[in-house]
Phi, psi and omega in degrees: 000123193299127137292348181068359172194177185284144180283357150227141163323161198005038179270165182255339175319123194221006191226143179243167164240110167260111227219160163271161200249038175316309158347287203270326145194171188300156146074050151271171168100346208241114156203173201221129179236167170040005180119334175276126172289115160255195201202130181256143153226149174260166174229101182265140177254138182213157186252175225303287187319338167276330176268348153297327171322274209320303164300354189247356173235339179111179192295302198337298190301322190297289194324306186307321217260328135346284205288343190259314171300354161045047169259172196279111185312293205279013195258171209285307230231054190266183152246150196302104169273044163226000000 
C-alpha cells in the first residue's frame, strides 16, 4: 500500500505490507471470539524497493527477508533490505 509520503519524518519506508503476523508463528493472530473468527494483520513500512519486491515475489518472501535481516521492522530510519 503506496502511503504518498514516509510513514515518520525521515524514514525512507513510504509503504505498508499488510500481513498476517507469521514472522512471529504460523496461525498468530487468528482466534475466535463470541463465535467470530478474526485474523490481526500488521501493517508494516517498507519502502518503495521492497514493495515491488513484494509485488513481484509476494509479501511472504518479502516478510522472510525482513525477519533474516534482522533489522528494527517499526523503527523511522532502518534499511531497506532490497
Amino acid at each position: 500500500m503506496d502511503l504518498g509520503r514516509p510513514w515518520q519524518p525521515g524514514s525512507a519506508c513510504d509503504h505498508l505490507l499488510v500481513a498476517p503476523p507469521y514472522i512471529v508463528d504460523e496461525g498468530a493472530g487468528e482466534f475466535e471470539i463470541f463465535g467470530l473468527a478474526l485474523s490481526l494483520l500488521w501493517l508494516i513500512p517498507i519502502t518503495a524497493s521492497e514493495a515491488e519486491f513484494a509485488n513481484h515475489h509476494g509479501g511472504y518472501l518479502l516478510g522472510e527477508e525482513i525477519a533474516e535481516a534482522d533489522v528494527g521492522v517499526f523503527q523511522a530510519d532502518r534499511p531497506s533490505v532490497r
